[in-house]
N, C-alpha and C positions, 0 to 999 in steps of 0.2 A: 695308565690307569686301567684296571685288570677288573672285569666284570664278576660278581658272585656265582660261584660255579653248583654245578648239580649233578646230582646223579647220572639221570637219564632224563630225555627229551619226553615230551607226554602227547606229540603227535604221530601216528602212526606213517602216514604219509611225509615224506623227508627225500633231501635232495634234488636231483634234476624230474622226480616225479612230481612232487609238490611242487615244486618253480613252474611246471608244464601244465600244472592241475590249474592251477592260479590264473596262467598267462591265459587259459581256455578261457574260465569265469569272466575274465576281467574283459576278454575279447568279445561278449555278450555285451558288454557295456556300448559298446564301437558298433559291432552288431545291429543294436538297438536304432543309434540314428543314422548307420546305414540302410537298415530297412523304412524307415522314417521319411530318406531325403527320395529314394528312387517309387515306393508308393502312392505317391499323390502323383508321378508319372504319367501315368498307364490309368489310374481314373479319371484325370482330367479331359481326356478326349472320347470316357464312354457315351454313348447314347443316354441312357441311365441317369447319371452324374449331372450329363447337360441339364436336362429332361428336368429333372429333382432340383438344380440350383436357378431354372429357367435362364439357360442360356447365356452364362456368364462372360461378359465383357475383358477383355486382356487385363485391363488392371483388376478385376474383381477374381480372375486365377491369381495372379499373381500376389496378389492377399493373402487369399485360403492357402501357397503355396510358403510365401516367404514370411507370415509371421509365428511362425517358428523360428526363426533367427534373431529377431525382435525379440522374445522370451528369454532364448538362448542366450542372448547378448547381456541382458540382464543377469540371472544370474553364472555366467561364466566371469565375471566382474565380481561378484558375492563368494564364489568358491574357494577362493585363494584363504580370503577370513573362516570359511565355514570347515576346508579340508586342514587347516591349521588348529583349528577350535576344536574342534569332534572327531578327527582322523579322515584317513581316507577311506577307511571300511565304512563308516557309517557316513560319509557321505555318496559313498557307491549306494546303498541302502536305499538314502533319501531322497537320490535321484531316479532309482531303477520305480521306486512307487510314487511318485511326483510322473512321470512318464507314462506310468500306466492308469494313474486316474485320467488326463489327457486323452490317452486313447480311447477310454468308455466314453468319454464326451463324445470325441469324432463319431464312435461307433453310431449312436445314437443321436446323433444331430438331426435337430428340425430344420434346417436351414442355415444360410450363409452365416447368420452372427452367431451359434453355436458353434460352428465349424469353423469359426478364425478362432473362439475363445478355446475350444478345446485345442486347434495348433499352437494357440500362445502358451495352453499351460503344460502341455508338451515338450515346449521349448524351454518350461524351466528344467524339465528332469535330463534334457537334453544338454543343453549348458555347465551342470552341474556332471553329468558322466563326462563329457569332453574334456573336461578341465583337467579331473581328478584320475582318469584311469592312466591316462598318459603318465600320470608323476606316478602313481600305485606301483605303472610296470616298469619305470626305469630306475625306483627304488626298492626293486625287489630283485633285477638283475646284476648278473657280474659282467665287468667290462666288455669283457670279450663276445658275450651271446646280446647284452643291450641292444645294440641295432637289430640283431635276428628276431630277436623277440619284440620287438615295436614293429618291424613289418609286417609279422606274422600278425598281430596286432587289428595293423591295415587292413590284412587278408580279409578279419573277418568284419568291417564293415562293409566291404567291396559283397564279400557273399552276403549280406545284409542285402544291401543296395540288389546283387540279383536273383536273390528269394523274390523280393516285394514286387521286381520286374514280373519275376515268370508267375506269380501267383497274381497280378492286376491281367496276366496272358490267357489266366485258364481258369479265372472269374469270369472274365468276358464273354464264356458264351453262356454263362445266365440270365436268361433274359427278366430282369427284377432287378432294385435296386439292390438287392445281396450284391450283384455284381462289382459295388463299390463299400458294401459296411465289413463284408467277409476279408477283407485285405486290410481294414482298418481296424479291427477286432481282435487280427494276429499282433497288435503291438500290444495289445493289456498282458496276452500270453508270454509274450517273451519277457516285459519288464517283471512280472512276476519273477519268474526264472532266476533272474540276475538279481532281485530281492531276497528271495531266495539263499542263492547263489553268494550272496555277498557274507553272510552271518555264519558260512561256513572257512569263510578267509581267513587268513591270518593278518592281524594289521602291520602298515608298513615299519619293518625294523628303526630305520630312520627319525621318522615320528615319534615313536616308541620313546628312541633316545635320546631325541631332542628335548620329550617334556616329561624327561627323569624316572621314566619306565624301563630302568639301564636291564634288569634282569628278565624282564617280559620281550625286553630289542633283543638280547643276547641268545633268546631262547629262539626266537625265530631267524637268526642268521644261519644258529647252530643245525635248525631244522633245517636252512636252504642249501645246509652244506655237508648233510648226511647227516645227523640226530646227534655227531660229537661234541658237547657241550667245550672241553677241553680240548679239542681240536686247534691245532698254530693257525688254520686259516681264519676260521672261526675267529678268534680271539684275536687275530692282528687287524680284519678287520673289524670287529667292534672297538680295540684302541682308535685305528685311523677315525672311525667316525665319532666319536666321544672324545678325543682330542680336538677336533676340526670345532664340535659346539660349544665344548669351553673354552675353543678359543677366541668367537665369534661371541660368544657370554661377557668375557674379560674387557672387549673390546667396548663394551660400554654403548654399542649403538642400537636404540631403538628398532625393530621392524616395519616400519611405516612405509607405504609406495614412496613415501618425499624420500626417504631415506635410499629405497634402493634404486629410483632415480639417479640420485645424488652419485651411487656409490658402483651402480652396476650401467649406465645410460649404453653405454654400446651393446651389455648383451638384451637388455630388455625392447633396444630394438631390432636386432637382427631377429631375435623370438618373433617379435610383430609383423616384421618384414616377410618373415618367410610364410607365415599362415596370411600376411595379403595376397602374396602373390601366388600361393595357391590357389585362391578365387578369382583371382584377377585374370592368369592363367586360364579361365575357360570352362573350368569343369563341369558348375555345375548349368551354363548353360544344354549343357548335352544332362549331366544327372539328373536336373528337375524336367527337361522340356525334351529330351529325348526323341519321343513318338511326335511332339510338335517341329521338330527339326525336320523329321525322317517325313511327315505328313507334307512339309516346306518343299525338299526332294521328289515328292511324288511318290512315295508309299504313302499308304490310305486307308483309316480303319484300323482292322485287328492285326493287318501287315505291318503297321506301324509298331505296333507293342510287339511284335515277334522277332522284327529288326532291332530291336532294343535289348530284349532277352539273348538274341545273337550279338550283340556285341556284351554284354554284360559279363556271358564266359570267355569272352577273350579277356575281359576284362579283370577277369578274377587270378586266369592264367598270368596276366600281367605282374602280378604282386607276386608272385614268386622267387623270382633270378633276387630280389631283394635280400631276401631271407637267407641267400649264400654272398651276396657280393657286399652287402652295406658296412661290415666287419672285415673284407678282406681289400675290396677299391677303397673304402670310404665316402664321406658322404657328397664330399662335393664334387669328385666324378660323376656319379648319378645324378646329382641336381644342372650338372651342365648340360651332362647328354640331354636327357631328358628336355631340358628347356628348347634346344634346338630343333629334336625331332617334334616337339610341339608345336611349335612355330610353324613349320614346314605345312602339318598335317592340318591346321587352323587357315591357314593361308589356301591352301589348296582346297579345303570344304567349300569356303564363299570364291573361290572363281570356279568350282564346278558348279555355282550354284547362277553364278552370272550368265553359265555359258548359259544351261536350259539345254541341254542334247537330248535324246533317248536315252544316255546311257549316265545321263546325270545322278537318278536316285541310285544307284552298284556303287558308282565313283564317289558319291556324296558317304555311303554305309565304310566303304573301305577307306576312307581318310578318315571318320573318326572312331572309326575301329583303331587306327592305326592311333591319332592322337589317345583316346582311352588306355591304349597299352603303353604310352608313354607316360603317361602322368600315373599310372597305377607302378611303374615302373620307379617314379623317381618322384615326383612333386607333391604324390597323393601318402605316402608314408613317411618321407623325410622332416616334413613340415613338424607332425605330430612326434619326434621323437628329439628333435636338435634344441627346442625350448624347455624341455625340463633335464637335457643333457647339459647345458652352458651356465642356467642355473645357480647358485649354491645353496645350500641347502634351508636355509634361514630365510630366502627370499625365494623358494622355489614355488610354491602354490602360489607367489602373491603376480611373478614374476611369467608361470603360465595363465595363469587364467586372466594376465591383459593379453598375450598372446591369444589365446582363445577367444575374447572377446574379438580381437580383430579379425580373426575367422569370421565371428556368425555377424560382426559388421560389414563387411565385405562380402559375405556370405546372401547377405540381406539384400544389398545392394543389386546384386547380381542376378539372384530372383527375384526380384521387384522392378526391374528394369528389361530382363530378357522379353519378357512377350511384348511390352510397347516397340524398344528395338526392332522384335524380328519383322515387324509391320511395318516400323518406320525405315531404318535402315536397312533393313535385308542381309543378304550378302554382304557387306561389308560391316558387321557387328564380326564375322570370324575372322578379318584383318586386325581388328581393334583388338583383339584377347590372341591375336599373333603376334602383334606390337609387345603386347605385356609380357610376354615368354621372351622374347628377345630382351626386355629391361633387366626380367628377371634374369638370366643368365649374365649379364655384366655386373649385378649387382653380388650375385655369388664369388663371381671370378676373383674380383677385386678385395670381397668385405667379409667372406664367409673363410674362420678358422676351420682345418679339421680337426674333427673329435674322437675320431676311430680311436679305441681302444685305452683313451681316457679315462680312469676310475674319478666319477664323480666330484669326492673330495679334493682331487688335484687340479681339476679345471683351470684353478686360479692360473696356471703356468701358458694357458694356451693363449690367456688374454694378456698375459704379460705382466700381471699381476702379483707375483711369486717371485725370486732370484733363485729356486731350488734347479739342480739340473734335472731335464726330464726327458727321456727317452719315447719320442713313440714310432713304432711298427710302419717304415716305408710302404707308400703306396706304389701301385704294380705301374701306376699312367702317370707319368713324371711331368707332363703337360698338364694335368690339372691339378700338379700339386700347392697346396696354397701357400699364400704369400705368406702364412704367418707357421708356420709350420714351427714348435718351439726348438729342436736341435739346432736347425740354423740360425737362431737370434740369441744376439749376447744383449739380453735384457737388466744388464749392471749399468749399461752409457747408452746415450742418445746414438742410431742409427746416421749413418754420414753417408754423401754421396747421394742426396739431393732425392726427388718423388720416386727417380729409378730404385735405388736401393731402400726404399720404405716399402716397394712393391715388391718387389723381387730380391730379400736379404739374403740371397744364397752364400754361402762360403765355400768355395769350391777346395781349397786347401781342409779346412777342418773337416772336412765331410773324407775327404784321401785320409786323412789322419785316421776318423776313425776305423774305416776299409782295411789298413793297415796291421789297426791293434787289436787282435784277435780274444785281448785278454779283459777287453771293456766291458761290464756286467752294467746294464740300468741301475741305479742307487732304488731307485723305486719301478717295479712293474709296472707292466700295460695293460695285459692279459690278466684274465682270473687264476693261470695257472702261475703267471711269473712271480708272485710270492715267495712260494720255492724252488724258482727253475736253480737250475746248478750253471755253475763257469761256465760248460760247453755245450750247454743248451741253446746253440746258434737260432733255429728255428720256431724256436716256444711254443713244442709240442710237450715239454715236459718229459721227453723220454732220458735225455740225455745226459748223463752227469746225475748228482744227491742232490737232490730239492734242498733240502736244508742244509746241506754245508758248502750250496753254492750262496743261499741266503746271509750264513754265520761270513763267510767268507767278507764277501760285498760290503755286512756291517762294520767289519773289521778295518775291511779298505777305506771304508767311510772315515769313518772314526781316527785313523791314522791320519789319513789328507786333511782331515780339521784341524789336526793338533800342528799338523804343520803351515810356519808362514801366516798368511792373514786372515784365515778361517773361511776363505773361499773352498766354493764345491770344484772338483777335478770335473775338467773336459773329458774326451773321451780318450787323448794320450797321457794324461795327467798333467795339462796345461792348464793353469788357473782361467776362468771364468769369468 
């Protein structure tokens, strides 16, 4: 099915400018409740703040702190219906000014019950960006940059998160309550921004052609892939995705959660698992309570909040190596490492905090300095980008935004629980969220597919869902390659050979095979550029060989191998399947 074609594209901005312009925007959304979650930081232990709330009680921070996630949780559970109904752009819109009226509350609060109502209603614009920017950016990227571009993503809540640090650093020496309205007043400004910012978007292509906007989706693919309406890329992707909804249309099934329950249960909870166990993991004991941690250690005062702004740039340094390694390891390298050096670094904060030495508050700053760059590393961007990846399309908002919901449930938990904790149990609360990094790393090992380099619409194959053969791009760390990795499963018959070979289906012969056949092209690409890579394009940089007559070629081999024998797809020697 072949889109109505045009002239000329009518946006001036097009290609990897426009994808880059977007990804910036859309990165203010992220932004937003990064500077959101680390500001109430750095006020909560001003003089000022005390002074003004008269001396608030552990749970009575932990209110003003954590009901934002209560808001959040609400509607990140409403977005899935709202970013399906009205798009993604316009609910990027209706969250970035749902967020900013919020903050005029905070700005302006008379008191504690102002100050929980405007973090509640905060929490709805909040809920509502988390939800939505996540699917906005993984449906507007190509395979091969998706991971680079969710990190980068990450980047900029993490600079969020340490604006609000260093600006609650150097309010602090005004002695007036500005000290804490001046940090809370910078969030009307930014949601504005991204208000803004949004009505200059283009809406997600996907959407577009899910709800029969075929020439409006085609115009914006066309712009994300240089202005050529008529362009093979262009055009092969709008068939794959306009084939994918008529054929999800045909099927006759409702969209309901009962339904994608029903139909999706394993990925809707690996989606939820993974945004638990990034809270559970620890984080935001140190993001919300930060200067109460480091106060815990024995820094004190303004030294508190400047040890927090010091770990905040390693923290941001953190999310980088991301940005190169998430598309080339994969993701569940990163989510291992990561789990493990968390652990360590969590474990190691509460027994320097048992010992009490002199040299306890350094040692307490460089263990979660250290954990910080691991979760910024691995468990703080992975989360946000594997639940609207695994997906399909038809249950994709319904199917993040319970993922997200489970964020700012656990989310909530976690702030709402930290200061009683740190009073009650002490030092041993950073064994407890040690314990959860260790769960979470066996829970990856075991149950998490990789996705590296998956186009979207093919997912189905990674869950076993599909008979199509599918090619993806070896990873470099052969020890955390996953169990389910699709080359190695012959997903036409039941797996034999008992819980071992359900864990580990490697085929050590078909893998020599394919090593072998130097003449095996993928039926279908990984990367954004294998569309057209050529026969000898070993590499999939695209340089080697004709893009398109290694394509014609491939379709031809295709099409040959079906007409022969039982309409099985060719292995990788041309052994049936």
């Amino acid at each position: 099915m072949s889109p109505t074609t045009y002239a000329k594209t009518r946006r001036k901005l097009v290609g990897h400018r426009l994808l880059y312009a977007i990804s910036v925007f859309a990165s203010l959304g992220v932004f937003l409740f990064g500077y959101d979650q680390g500001v109430m930081s750095g006020i909560i232990t001003g003089p000022y703040f005390i002074q003004f709330f008269g001396t608030p009680n552990a749970i009575e921070v932990g209110t003003m702190v954590a009901v934002l996630e209560v808001g959040a949780l609400i509607t990140s559970l409403a977005a899935g219906r709202i970013g399906d109904g009205i798009g993604r752009k316009g609910t990027l819109f209706i969250g970035a000014v749902v967020f900013s009226i919020g903050g005029l509350v905070q700005t302006f609060t008379a008191g504690f019950i102002s100050m929980v109502v405007g973090r509640f209603i905060s929490g709805f614009g909040v809920g509502l960006l988390s939800t939505i920017v996540p699917i906005y950016q993984s449906e507007i990227s190509p395979p091969n940059h998706r991971g680079a571009l969710a990190c980068a993503e990450f980047t900029g809540n993490i600079v969020g998160y340490a604006f609000s640090v260093w600006t609650d650093y150097f309010c602090s020496f005004i002695n007036s309550n500005l000290s804490w309205r001046i940090p809370l007043s910078l969030q009307c400004v930014i949601g504005v921004i991204l208000a803004v910012g949004s009505l200059l978007m283009p809406e997600s292509p996907r959407w577009l052609i899910d709800n029969g906007r075929d020439e409006e989706g085609m115009e914006v693919i066309a712009d994300l892939h240089g202005g050529d309406l008529n362009g093979a890329v262009a055009r092969a992707e709008f068939d794959e995705i306009k084939d994918r909804v008529v054929a999800e249309r045909h099927s006759g099934e409702d969209r309901s959660y009962k339904t994608m329950w029903r139909k999706y249960q394993r990925r809707v909870l690996l989606a939820m698992s993974s945004q638990a166990f990034a809270q559970l993991n620890g984080i935001n004991v140190i993001s919300y309570y930060a200067p109460r941690v480091f106060e815990e250690a024995g820094w004190l005062g303004r030294q508190a909040i400047l040890m927090t702004g010091i770990n905040s740039i390693i923290y941001i340094l953190s999310t980088l190596p991301p940005w190169y390694l998430v598309d080339r390891w994969g993701r569940r390298p990163i989510l291992l490492s990561g789990a493990v050096v968390m652990a360590f670094a969590l474990c190691a904060t509460g027994y320097f905090m048992y010992l009490e030495h002199s040299w306890t508050p350094n040692a307490v700053v460089a263990s979660v300095i250290v954990f910080n760059a691991a979760f910024g590393y691995s468990w703080g961007p992975l989360p946000w980008l594997y639940p609207p990846e695994i997906m399909p399309l038809t249950f994709r908002a319904k199917g993040v935004s319970l993922s997200t919901a489970t964020n700012w449930a656990f989310n909530w938990i976690v702030g709402q629980t930290t200061p009683y904790l740190q009073e009650v149990i002490t030092w041993r609360l950073y064994f407890m969220h040690g314990f959860f990094c260790a769960c979470s790393f066996v829970l990856v090992f075991f149950l998490y597919p990789e996705t590296k380099g998956v186009p979207l619409e093919e997912m189905d194959v990674v869950f076993g869902e599909d008979q199509k053969r599918y090619e993806v791009p070896p990873s470099p760390a052969d020890f955390f390659r996953s169990p389910h990795r699709p080359p190695s499963l012959d997903r036409s018959r039941p797996s034999a050979g008992g819980w071992y070979k359900r864990v580990f289906p490697f085929n050590l012969e078909s893998s020599s095979k394919k090593k072998d056949d130097e003449s095996y092209v993928p039926l279908r690409g990984v990367d954004g550029d294998d569309r057209g890579r050529g026969l000898d394009d070993d590499d999939g940089d695209g340089e080697d060989g004709d893009g398109e007559d290694g394509l014609e070629e491939a379709e031809e081999e295709y099409e040959m191998l079906e007409r022969e024998g039982d309409g099985g797809v060719a292995g990788p020697s041309g052994s049936r399947r």
